[in-house]
N, C-alpha and C positions, 0 to 999 in steps of 0.2 A: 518479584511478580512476573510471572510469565508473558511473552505478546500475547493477545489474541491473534488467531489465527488471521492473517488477511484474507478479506473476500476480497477476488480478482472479478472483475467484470469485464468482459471484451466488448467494447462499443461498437455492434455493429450500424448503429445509427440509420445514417441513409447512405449507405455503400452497397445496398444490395441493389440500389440502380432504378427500383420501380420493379426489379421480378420477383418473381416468390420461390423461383426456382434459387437464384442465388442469394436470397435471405436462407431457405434453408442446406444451403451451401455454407454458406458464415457460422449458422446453427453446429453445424458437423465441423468444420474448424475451428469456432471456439473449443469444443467439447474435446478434442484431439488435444489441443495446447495444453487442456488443464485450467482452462478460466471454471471458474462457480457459476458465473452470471454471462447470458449473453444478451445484450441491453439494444433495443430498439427505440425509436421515435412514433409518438405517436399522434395523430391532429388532422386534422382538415385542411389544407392550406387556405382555402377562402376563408378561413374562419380566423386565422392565423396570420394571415397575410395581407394587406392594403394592397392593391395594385400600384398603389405610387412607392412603394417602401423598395429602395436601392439595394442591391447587393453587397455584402460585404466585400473588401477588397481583395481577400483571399478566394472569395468567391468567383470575383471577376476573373483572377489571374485563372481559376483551373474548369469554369465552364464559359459558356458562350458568352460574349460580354454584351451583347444584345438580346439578349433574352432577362426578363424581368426576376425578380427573387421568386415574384411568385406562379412565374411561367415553372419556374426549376422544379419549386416546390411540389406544383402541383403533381407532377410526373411519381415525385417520391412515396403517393400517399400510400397505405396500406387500409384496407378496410375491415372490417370485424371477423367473415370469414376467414379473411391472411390470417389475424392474429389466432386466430383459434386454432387453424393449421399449427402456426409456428407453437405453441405453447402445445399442443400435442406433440408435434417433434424433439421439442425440448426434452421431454416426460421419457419418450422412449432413449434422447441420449442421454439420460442425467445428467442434465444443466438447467438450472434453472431461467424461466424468462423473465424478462424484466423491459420493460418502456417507460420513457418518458412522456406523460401528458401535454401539447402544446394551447389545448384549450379545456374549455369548461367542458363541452359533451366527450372528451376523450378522454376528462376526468373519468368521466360518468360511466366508458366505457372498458375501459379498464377497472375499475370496480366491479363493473356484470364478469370479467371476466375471471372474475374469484385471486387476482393477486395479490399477496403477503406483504409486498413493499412495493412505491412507487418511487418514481424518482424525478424529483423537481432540475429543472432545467435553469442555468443558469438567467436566461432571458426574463424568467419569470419571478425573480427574488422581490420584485416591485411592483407586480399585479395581485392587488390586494381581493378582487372576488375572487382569482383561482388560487389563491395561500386561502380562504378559508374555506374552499368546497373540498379542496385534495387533506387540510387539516379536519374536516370535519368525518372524511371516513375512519380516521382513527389505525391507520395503518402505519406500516414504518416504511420511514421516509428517508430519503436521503438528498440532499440539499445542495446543489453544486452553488459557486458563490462567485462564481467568474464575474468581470467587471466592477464588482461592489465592495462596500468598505467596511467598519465595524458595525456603523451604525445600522445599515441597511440588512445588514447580517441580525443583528438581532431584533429590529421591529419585526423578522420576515418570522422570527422564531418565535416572539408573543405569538403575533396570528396565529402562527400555526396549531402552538398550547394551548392560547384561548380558545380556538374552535374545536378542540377535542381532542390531539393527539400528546400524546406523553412524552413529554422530553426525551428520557430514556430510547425511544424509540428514531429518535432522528439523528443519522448521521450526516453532519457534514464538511464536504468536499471542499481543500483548495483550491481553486480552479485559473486560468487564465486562457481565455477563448481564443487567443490570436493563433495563425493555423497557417503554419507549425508558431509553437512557443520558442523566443529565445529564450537561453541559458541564463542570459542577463535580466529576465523580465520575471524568470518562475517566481525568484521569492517565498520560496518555499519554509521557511521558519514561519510567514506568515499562516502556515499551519496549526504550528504551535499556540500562536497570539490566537487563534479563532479557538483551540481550547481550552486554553488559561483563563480566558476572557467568559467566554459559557459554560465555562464547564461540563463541556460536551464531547462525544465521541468523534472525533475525525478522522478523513480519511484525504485522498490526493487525484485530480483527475485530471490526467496528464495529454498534452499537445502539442509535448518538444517533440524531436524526431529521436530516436534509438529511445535503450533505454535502461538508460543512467539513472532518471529521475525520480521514476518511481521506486528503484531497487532504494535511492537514498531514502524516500521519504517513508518507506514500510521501517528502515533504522531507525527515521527519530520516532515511528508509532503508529504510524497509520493503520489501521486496520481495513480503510477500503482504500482499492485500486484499481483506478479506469481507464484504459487505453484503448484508441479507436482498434479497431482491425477491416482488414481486408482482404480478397482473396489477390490482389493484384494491384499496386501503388500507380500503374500507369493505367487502372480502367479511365474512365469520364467521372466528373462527378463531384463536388466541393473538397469532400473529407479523402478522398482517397491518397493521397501525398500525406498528408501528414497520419496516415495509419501503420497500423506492423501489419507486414504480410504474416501468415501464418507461425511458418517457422522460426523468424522470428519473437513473434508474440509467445511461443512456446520455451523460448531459450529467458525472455524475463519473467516467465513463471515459475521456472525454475532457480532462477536467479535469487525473487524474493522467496522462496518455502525455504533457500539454504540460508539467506540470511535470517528467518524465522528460527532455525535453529543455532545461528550460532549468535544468537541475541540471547538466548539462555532464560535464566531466572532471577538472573542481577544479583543472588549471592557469590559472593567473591570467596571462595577455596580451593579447592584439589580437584579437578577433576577425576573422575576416577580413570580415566587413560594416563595423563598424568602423577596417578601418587605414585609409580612403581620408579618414578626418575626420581623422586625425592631421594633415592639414600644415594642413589648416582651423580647428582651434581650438586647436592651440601656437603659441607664439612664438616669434620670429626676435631676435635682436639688429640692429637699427635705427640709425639715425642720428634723435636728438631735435633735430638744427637742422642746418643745411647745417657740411659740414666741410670743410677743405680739407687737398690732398695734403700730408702732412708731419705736421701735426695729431696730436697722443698723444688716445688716447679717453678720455676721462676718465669720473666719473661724470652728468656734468654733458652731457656732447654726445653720448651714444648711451643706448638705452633698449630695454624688450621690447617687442615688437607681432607682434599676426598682419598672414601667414601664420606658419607653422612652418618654409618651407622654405631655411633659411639656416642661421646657427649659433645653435645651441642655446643661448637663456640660462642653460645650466651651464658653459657655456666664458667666463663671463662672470669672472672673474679673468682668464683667459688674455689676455684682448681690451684691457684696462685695462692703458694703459700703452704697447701696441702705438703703431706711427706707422702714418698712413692712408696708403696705395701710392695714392692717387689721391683726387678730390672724390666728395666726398654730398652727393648732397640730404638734404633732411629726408625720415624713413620710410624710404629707401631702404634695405634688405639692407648692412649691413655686410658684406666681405671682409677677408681676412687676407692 
């Protein structure tokens, strides 16, 4: 069975700063690299945000440590105009766009704004009204599952089918939000356990630095792959350290399309680059000393050697025992 193709998605998330000039900056960079998806955030921060709710700690380390999550936040918002810019720019570079909802009315907004799939955010695998308004559009989804465990993994997936969307339709994500992820924390087979366990499509949304992990995890099957990007790893801004600057985000795009091909079809044969060495490095059943006509072959007077193209040393029972229909030299091609 063939992979499916992986959809790559470049998370530009909130690395465009608050401008719209370098959100469609990111736009034109993913599309350069070769991602399918260039994936946005989308919310309110008031709506989104408490003013008592703390910073993450990765947060602290790369923006102001006195300013609130939702001081940060707010600055990041994008409003319905942006969106509709960015999803026409999308259109003109062939990539598709793609956001995250952070609340209920941004469910509601991204629906107006006619897209195919949305994408649940990690955060929200445990807010039961927005798993049933984002599962009641009946669109395909994708599920990131960062901080959570099986359990919460599949109550999030009831809701979601109860309120209207298709199994079929949802894929998801192994995720771990810590920014950057350790090598030691991915746990990346726990990819596997989230589709053994649902029997579901999964995919990988990675937050180590380089990028090793996703080329591993499209191996064992992934078919989606999410990696932050950015135009610059040293601008301001939470997500930006742990994103790929451009070029490189282009070099594991390429990375995973060639392992997409040399993951094949899973039948085990010849390639056909390959068949032409078969008769070059099998063996032939041989003459090990000159023989002459009449001659029984014994163990002793014929042997394997390259070429291949003679008989098979598996017919070598068969051949023992045989009398020689005429003289060998030594090496020469046995006949029967």
């Amino acid at each position: 069975m063939m992979q499916e193709r992986t959809l790559i998605i470049a998370e530009a998330g909130a690395n465009h700063n608050g401008s719209v000039d370098i959100a469609l900056e990111l736009v034109d960079a993913a599309a350069e690299a070769g991602a399918d998806v260039v994936k946005f955030q989308t919310g309110k921060a008031d709506k989104v945000i408490s003013k008592y709710a703390p910073k993450a700690q990765y947060q602290q380390k790369t923006t102001d440590a006195k300013e609130s999550q939702l001081e940060m936040c707010r600055k990041l918002d994008l409003d319905y105009q942006v969106h509709l810019k960015l999803v026409n720019h999308c259109q003109k570079k062939g990539i598709t766009f793609l956001s995250a909802p952070f609340d209920l009315d941004s469910i509601g907004m991204l629906g107006r704004l006619g897209l195919a799939t949305l994408k649940i955010p990690s955060g929200e695998i445990t807010n039961l009204p927005y798993l049933q308004k984002i599962g009641a559009l009946k669109k395909r989804l994708i599920l990131s599952t960062g901080m959570s465990d099986l359990s919460e993994i599949g109550t999030a997936l009831d809701i979601l089918v109860r309120s209207g969307t298709n199994k079929t339709d949802i894929t998801v994500l192994h995720c771990n939000t810590e920014y950057p992820t350790l090598y030691t924390d991915v746990n990346l087979l726990a990819m596997l356990t989230i589709r053994d366990t649902f029997d579901i499509k999964v995919g990988y949304s990675d937050h180590t630095l380089g990028i090793e992990v996703p080329i591993a995890a499209v191996a064992l099957g992934a078919i989606v792959i999410e990696k932050h990007l950015t135009l610059d790893q040293n601008m301001s801004g939470p997500d930006h350290k742990a994103s790929l600057e451009p070029k490189e985000f282009k070099q594991m795009v390429l990375a995973i399309r060639n392992i997409e091909k040399a993951l094949g079809d899973g039948v085990k044969k010849p390639s056909l680059s390959e068949q032409k060495n078969i008769s070059v490095a099998r063996k032939s059943i041989v003459a090990a000393k000159a023989i002459f006509k009449g001659e029984v072959f014994t163990q002793e007077n014929i042997t394997a050697k390259r070429p291949g193209t003679g008989i098979n040393p598996m017919q070598w029972d068969r051949v023992i025992g045989a009398a020689a229909k005429r003289n060998f030299k030594e090496d020469e091609l046995i006949e029967l």
